[in-house]
Structure formats: C-alpha cells, structure tokens
C-alpha positions in Angstrom: 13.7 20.8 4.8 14.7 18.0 2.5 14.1 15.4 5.3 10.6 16.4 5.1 10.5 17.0 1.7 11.5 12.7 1.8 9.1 12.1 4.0 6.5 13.3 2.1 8.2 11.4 -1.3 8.1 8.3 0.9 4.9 8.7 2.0 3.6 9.3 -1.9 5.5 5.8 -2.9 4.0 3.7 -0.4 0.7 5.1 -1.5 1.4 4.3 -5.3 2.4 0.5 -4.2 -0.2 0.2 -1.8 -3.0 0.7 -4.7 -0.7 -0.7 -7.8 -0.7 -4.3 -6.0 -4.2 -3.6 -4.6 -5.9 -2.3 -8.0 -3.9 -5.8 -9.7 -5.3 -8.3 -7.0 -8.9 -6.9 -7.2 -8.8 -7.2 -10.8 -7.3 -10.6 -10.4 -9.8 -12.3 -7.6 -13.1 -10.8 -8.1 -12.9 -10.0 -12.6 -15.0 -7.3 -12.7 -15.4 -7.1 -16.5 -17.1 -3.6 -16.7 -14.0 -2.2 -14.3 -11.5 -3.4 -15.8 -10.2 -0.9 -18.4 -11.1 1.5 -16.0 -8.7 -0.2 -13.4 -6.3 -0.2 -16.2 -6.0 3.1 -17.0 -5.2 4.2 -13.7 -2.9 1.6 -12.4 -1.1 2.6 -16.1 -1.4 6.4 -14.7 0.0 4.9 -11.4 3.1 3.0 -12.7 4.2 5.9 -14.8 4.5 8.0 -11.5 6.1 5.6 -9.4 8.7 5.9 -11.4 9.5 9.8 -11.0 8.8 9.4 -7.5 11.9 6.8 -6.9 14.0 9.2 -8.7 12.7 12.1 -6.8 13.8 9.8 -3.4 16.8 8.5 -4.8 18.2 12.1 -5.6 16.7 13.3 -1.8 18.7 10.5 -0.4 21.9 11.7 -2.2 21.0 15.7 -0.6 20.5 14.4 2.5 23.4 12.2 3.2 26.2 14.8 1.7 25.0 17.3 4.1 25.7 19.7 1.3 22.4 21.0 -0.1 21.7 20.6 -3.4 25.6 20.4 -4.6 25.5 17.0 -3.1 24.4 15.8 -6.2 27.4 17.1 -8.6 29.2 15.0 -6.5 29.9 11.2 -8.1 31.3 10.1 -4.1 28.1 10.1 -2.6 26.4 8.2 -5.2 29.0 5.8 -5.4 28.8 5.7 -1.5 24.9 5.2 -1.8 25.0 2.9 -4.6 27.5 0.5 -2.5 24.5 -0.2 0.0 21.1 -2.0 -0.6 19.7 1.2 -2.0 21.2 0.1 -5.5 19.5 -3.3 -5.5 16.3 -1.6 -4.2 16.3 1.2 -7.2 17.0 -1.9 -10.1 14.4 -4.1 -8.3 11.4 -1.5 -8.0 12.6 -0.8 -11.9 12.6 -4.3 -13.3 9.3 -4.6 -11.5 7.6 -1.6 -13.3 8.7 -3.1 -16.2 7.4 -6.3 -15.7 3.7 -4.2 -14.3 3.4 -2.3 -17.7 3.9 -5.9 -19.2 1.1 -7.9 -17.2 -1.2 -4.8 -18.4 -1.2 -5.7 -21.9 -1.7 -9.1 -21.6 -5.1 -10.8 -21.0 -6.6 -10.5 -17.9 -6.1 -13.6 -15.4 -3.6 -15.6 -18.0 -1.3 -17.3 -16.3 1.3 -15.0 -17.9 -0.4 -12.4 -16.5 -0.3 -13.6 -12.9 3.0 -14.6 -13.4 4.5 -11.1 -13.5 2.2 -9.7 -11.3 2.9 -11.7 -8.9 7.5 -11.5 -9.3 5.9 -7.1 -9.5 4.7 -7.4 -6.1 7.6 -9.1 -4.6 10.0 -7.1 -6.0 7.8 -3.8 -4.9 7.5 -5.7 -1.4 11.4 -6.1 -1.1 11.9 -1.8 -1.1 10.3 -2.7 2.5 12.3 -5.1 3.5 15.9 -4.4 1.7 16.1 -1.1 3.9 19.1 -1.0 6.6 16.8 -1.8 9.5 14.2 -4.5 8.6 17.1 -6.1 6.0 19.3 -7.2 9.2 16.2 -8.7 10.8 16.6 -11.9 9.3 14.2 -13.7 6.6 11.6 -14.7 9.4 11.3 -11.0 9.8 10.9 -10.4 6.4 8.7 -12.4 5.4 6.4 -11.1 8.3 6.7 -7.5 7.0 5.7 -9.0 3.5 2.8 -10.9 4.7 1.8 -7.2 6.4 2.3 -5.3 3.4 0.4 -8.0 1.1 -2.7 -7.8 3.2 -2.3 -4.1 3.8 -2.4 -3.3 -0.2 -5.2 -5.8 -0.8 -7.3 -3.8 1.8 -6.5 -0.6 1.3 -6.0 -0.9 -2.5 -9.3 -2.6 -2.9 -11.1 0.3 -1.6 -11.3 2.7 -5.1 -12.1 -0.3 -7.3 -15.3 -1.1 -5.0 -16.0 2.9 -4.6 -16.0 3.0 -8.5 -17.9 -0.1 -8.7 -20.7 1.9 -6.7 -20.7 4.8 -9.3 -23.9 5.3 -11.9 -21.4 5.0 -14.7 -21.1 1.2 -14.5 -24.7 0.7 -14.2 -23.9 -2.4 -12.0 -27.0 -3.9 -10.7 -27.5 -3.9 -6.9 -27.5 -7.4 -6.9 -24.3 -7.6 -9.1 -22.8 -5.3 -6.5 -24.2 -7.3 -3.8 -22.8 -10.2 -4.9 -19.2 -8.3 -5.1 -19.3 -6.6 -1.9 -20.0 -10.3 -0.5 -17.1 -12.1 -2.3 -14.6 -8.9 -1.5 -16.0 -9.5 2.6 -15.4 -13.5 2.2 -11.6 -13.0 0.8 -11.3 -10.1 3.3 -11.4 -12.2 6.1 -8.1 -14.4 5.5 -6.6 -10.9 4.2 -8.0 -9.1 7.9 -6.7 -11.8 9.8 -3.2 -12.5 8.3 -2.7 -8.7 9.0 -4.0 -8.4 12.3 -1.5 -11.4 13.4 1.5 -10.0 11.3 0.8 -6.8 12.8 0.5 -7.5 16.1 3.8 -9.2 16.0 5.4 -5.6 14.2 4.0 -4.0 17.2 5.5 -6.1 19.9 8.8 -6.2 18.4 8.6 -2.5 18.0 6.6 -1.8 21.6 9.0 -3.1 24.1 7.9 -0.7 27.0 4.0 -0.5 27.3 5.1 2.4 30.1 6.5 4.8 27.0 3.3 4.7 25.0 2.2 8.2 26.3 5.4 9.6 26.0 6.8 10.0 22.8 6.2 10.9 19.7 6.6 7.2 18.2 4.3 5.5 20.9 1.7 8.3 20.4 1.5 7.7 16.8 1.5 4.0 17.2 -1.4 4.2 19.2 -3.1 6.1 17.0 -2.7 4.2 14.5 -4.4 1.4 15.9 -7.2 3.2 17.1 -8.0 4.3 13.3 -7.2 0.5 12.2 -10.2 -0.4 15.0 -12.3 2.6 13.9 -11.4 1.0 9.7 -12.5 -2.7 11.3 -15.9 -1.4 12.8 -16.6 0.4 9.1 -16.0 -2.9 7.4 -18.5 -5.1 9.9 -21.0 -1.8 9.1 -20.6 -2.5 5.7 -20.9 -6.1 5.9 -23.8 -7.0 8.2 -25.5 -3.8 7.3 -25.1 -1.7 4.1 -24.3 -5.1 2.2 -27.6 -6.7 3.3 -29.7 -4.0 2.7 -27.9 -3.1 -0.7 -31.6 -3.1 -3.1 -31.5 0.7 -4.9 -29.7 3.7 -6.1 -30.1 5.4 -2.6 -28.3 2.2 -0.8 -25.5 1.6 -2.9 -24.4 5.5 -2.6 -24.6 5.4 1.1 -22.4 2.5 0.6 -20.1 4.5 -1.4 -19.9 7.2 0.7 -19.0 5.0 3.8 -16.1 3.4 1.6 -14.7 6.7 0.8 -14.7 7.5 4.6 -13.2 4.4 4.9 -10.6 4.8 1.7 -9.6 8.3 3.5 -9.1 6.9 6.5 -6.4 4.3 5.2 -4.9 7.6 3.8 -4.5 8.7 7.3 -3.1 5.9 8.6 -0.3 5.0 5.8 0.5 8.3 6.7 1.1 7.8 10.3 2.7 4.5 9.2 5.5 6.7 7.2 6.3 8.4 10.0 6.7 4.9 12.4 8.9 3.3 9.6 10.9 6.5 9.0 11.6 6.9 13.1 12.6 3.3 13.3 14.7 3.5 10.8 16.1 6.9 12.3 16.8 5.0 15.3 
C-alpha cells in the first residue's frame, strides 16, 4: 500500500516541476503581460505544494525501507541510514531551489536577477532526476541527457495551461495577439521538439535492449504506449500549427483552439503518468 501510495506522491512531484519550470520559461520567452500575475499566482500556489509533497515522499521513503509500517518513522536508524545516501543532497537541493523560486517571483519579470535564479531552480529541481541511485551511476553524459529530456519535456508540457489560459475570454487577447503567440510558442517549439525527440530516443535505446520483449511485460507495454500518445501529442501540435493557428480570426476559433490544447494538456497528464511508472520500474530493477 505505501509503495503505491509513493507512486502516486512521485507521480504528483513530477507534475508540480514539470509546470513550475514550464509556467517560468513561458513567462520568460514569450512575456505575456496580461498573464503574467495570473502565471504568478499559480506557480506561487505550485511551489507552496511542492514542498509538502517532498515531505510526504521523504517520510514514505522512510515506511518503506524499515519494512515496519508506520513505526518506521520513530525510528532515528533509518533516517540516518536514508540520509547517508543521495536522498539527503536531493531533499536540501529541491529546498534551496524553492527558495530561490519564491525569490525570482518577486522580482521583476525578465531581470537578469530574475533569470538568474530561475535558471540555478531548474537545475537544482532537474538534479532530483538525476541524483537517484540509478540514473546518478550513469555518468555525467547520462545526465546531462536526462536533463536535456526533462528541460524540453517541462517547456512542452508546462507551456500547455499558460496558452489554454491565454485562449480564455478573460484576457480579452485579440485573435491576432494570440496568433502571433501561438506562432512564436510553435517557432521555439521546434528546437524544444527536437532536442527531446533525440534525447529520448537515446533513453529508449539504453532502456529497450531487446525489441523481442516489447509485448511482453509490463515495462515494454508501457513504453510503447507511451510513445504512441507522444505521436498522437506530435500530430495535435502540427493540427494546431498548420490548421487552428492559421485560421485563428474569432471567438469561435480560438475556443476550438482551446479545447484541442486541453486534449492535448490531458494527454501529457497521461503520459507523465506512464512515465512514473517506467522511472519507478527501472529503478526497481
């Protein structure tokens, strides 16, 4: 039960980074003035329950490692046993870095202060990938591919709400103003795309040894699945691009643009969730 119950905290924290680094970079790159306090507010809301949420996995690590329930915790060996390994520098890392996030808020947007700790947040928040027993005795080349994955993955997928909101009546944006967005996000898209189809393609090989096992375990099959929804996420965004964007002109355009993002935003959801699961069975392994 408390593996699960991890899974599920894991699976909640890589959410929460994914759309922290995302919801910085959009407001970083494109400067979306009428967004911005918006994006503020909920990357604040965002950072405040990261924090809870690595507690919450730190004290389910504890449980499940003493084998002893919930009277693991009482027990000061176990955390002194856990706090020996890389889970130590992971927990002060993923702190100092919401501490340096809650910073970059209050400061004005784009400085170069600004960018400064935004960018030593994201590496630090990047590292609880890497540090973990598994991908942390790969070696730096391996790191800095799971980095490079992660970057383009949370610029992606964490893009997604900002343009969904962008979309919404509230804003009054102008179709052309949202054009003009949705164009720009698709330009810097493309180097973001294609920096994680390489990266991940090289994950997959590493991890995909024996093409004969695809069909026959649980780890294959979710694999593949995965890749099928990041094709199906692929042909959504060239939709959106040669189709939506282009004939972006009224009201009635721009929300069937939103509603194809939001299939598209739930669909990420789907796949980090799969994604979870691969990272938790390799590490299992």
């Amino acid at each position: 039960m408390f593996e699960f119950i991890q899974f599920i905290f894991q699976f909640l924290s890589t959410l929460l980074i994914i759309h922290i680094i995302g919801f910085g970079l959009f407001r970083i790159i494109f400067n979306v003035e009428q967004l911005d306090s918006k994006l503020i507010r909920i990357v604040r809301i965002l950072i405040l329950l990261f924090f809870p949420v690595l507690i919450i996995n730190y004290l389910l690590v504890v449980i499940i490692f003493a084998d002893e329930g919930i009277a693991g915790l009482f027990d000061v060996f176990y955390h002194e046993l856990i706090l020996s390994t890389n889970e130590k520098w992971i927990g002060l890392i993923s702190i100092l870095s919401i501490i340096f996030s809650l910073i970059a808020l209050h400061l004005k947007q784009n400085s170069f202060i600004m960018k400064f700790l935004f960018v030593v947040f994201s590496l630090g928040i990047l590292s609880r990938f890497t540090l973990s027993g598994h991908f942390f005795s790969e070696g730096l080349l391996f790191w800095s591919v799971i980095a490079l994955h992660t970057f383009s993955v949370c610029f992606w997928i964490g893009s997604l709400y900002p343009l969904i909101i962008s979309c919404s009546d509230k804003y009054k944006l102008k179709p052309s103003v949202i054009k003009q967005l949705m164009n720009k996000f698709g330009t810097v898209a493309i180097l973001f795309v294609s920096m994680l189809l390489i990266t991940g393609s090289i994950l997959t090989y590493k991890h995909l040894p024996d093409f004969n096992t695809i069909t026959t375990s649980f780890y294959h099959i979710g694999l593949l699945f995965k890749l099928l929804l990041v094709g199906l996420l692929l042909l959504i965004a060239l939709w959106h691009k040669f189709y939506l964007v282009k004939n972006l002109i009224d009201s009635k355009s721009i929300l069937q643009l939103k509603k194809s993002i939001t299939i598209e935003w739930i669909i990420s959801f789907i796949i980090i969730f799969i994604t979870t699961y691969i990272v938790r069975i390799i590490g299992l392994n």
